[in-house]
C-alpha positions as CSV (number, residue, x, y, z in Angstrom):
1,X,0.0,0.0,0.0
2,X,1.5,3.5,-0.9
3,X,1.4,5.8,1.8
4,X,0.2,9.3,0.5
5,X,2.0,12.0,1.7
6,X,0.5,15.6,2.8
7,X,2.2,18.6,1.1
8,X,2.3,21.4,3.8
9,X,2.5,24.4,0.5
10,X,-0.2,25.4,-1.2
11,X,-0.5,25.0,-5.1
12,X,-2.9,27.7,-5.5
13,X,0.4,30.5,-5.0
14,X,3.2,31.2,-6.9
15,X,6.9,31.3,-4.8
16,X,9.9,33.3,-5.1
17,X,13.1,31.7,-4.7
18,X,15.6,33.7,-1.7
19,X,18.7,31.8,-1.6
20,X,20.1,28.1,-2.1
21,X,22.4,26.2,-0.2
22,X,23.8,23.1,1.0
23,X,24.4,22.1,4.9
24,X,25.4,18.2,5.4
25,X,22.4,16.7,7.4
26,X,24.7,16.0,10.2
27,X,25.7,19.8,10.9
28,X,22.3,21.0,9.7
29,X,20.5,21.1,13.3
30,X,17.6,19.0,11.2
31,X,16.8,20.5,9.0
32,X,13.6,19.2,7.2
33,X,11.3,19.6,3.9
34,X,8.5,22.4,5.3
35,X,6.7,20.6,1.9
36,X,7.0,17.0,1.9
37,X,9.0,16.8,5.6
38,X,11.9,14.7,4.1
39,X,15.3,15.8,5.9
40,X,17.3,18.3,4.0
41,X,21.2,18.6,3.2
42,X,20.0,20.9,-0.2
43,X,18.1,23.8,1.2
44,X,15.8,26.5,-1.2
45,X,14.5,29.2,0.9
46,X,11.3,30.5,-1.2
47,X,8.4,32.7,-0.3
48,X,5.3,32.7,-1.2
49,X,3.0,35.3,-2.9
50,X,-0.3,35.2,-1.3
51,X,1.0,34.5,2.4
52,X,4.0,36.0,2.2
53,X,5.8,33.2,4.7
54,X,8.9,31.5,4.2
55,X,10.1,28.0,3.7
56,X,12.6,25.6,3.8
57,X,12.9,23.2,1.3
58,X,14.4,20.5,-0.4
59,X,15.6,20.8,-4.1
60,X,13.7,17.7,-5.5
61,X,10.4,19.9,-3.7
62,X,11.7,22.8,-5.5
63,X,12.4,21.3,-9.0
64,X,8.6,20.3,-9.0
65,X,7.6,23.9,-8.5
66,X,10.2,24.9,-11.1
67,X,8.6,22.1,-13.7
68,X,4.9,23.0,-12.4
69,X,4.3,25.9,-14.8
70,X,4.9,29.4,-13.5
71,X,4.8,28.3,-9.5
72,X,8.3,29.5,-9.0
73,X,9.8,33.2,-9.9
74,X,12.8,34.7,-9.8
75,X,14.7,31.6,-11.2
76,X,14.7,29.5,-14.2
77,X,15.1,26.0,-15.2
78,X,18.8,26.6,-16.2
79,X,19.8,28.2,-12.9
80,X,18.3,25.3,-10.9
81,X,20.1,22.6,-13.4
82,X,23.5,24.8,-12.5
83,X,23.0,24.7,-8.7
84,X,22.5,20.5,-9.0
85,X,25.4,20.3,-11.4
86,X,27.4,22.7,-9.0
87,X,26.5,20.5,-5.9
88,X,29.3,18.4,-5.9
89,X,32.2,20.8,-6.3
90,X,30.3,23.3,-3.9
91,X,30.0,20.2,-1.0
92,X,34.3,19.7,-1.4
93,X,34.3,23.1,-1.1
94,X,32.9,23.9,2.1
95,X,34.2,20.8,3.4
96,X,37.6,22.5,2.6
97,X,37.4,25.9,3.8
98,X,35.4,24.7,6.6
99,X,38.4,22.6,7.5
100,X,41.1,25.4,7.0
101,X,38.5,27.9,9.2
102,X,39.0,25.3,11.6
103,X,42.9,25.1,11.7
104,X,43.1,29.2,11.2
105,X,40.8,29.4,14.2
106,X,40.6,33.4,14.1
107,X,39.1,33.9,11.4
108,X,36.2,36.9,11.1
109,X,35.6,36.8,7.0
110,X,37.0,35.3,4.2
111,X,36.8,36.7,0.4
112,X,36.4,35.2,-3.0
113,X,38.0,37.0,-5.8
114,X,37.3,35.9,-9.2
115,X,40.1,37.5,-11.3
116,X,39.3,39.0,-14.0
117,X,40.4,36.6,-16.8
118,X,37.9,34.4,-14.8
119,X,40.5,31.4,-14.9
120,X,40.7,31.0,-10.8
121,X,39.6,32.1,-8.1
122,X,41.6,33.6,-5.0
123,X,40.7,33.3,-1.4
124,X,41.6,35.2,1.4
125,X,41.0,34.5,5.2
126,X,40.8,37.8,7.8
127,X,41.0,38.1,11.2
128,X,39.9,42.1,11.8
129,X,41.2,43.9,8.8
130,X,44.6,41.9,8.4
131,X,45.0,38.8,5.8
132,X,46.0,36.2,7.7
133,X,46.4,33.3,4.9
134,X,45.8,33.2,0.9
135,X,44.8,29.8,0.1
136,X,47.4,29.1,-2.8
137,X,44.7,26.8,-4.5
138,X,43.5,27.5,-7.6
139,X,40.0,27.1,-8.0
140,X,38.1,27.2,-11.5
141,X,34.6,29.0,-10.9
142,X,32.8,26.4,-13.0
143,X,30.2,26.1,-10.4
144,X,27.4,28.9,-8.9
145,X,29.7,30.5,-6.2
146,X,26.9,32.1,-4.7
147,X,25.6,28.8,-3.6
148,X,29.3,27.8,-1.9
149,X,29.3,31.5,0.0
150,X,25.3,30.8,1.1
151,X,26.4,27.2,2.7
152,X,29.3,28.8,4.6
153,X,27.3,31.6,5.9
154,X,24.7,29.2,6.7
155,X,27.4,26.6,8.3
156,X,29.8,29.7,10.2
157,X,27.4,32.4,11.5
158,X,30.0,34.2,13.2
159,X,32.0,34.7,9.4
160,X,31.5,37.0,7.1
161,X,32.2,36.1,3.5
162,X,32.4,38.4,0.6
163,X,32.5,37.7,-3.5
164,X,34.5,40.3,-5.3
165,X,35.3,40.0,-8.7
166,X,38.5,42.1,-9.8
């Protein structure tokens, strides 16, 4: 017997997505689906139209608003297919720099600057106004960046993290 599950957003609004980002469901505080109340690791904050709340929820919830006609503005189809294909390189990612926030200890913000050939980009870890380290990695931006700097705000509260693009 298949179990039917309740949807907790109406249908009869359309949504606006806010941000995007990825927490793994371990560090996430549980996080779940304010839609279909699955646990979440990829997290769309949208807001709806008509009652103006927020929700949490969880891309494959999203991707059926996306697909359902106009029930989601602000983003298209392309966009949503570049945060899942970004996913992968954007999880590494904060597992690094949440590892070398870690070891650094003092940090207060970190910046991404794309240079402007757009080849890499360059990191840079503050504590107050002084650089403390420039990760020497280079890093393509072949994935959505804004996604990776949502995840670690949404993973270290107490950092700030800038993209500048030179």
């Amino acid at each position: 017997m298949k179990k039917i599950i309740e949807r907790n957003m109406s249908l009869e609004q359309t949504y606006t997505l806010m941000d995007k980002f990825y927490i793994p469901i371990l560090e996430s505080l549980g996080h779940c689906c304010q839609n279909c109340f699955k646990p979440l690791a990829n997290i769309a904050i949208v807001k709806g139209e008509k009652d103006n709340k927020t929700y949490s929820i969880g891309f494959d919830c999203l991707e059926t608003f996306l697909l359902n006609n106009a029930l989601l503005e602000g983003k298209s189809i392309a966009e949503f297919e570049k945060a899942k294909k970004s996913l992968p390189k954007v999880k590494n990612l904060l597992h690094y720099y949440s590892e070398q926030i870690k070891q650094l200890q003092r940090v207060s913000s970190m910046t991404f600057e794309i240079i402007s050939s757009g080849r890499w980009i360059e990191t840079y870890f503050y504590s107050g106004e002084k650089i403390i380290w420039n990760d020497s990695e280079k890093i393509k931006p072949d994935f959505d960046i804004e996604m990776l700097i949502h995840s670690l705000r949404a993973k270290h509260q107490t950092i700030s993290f800038q993209n500048i693009t030179k």
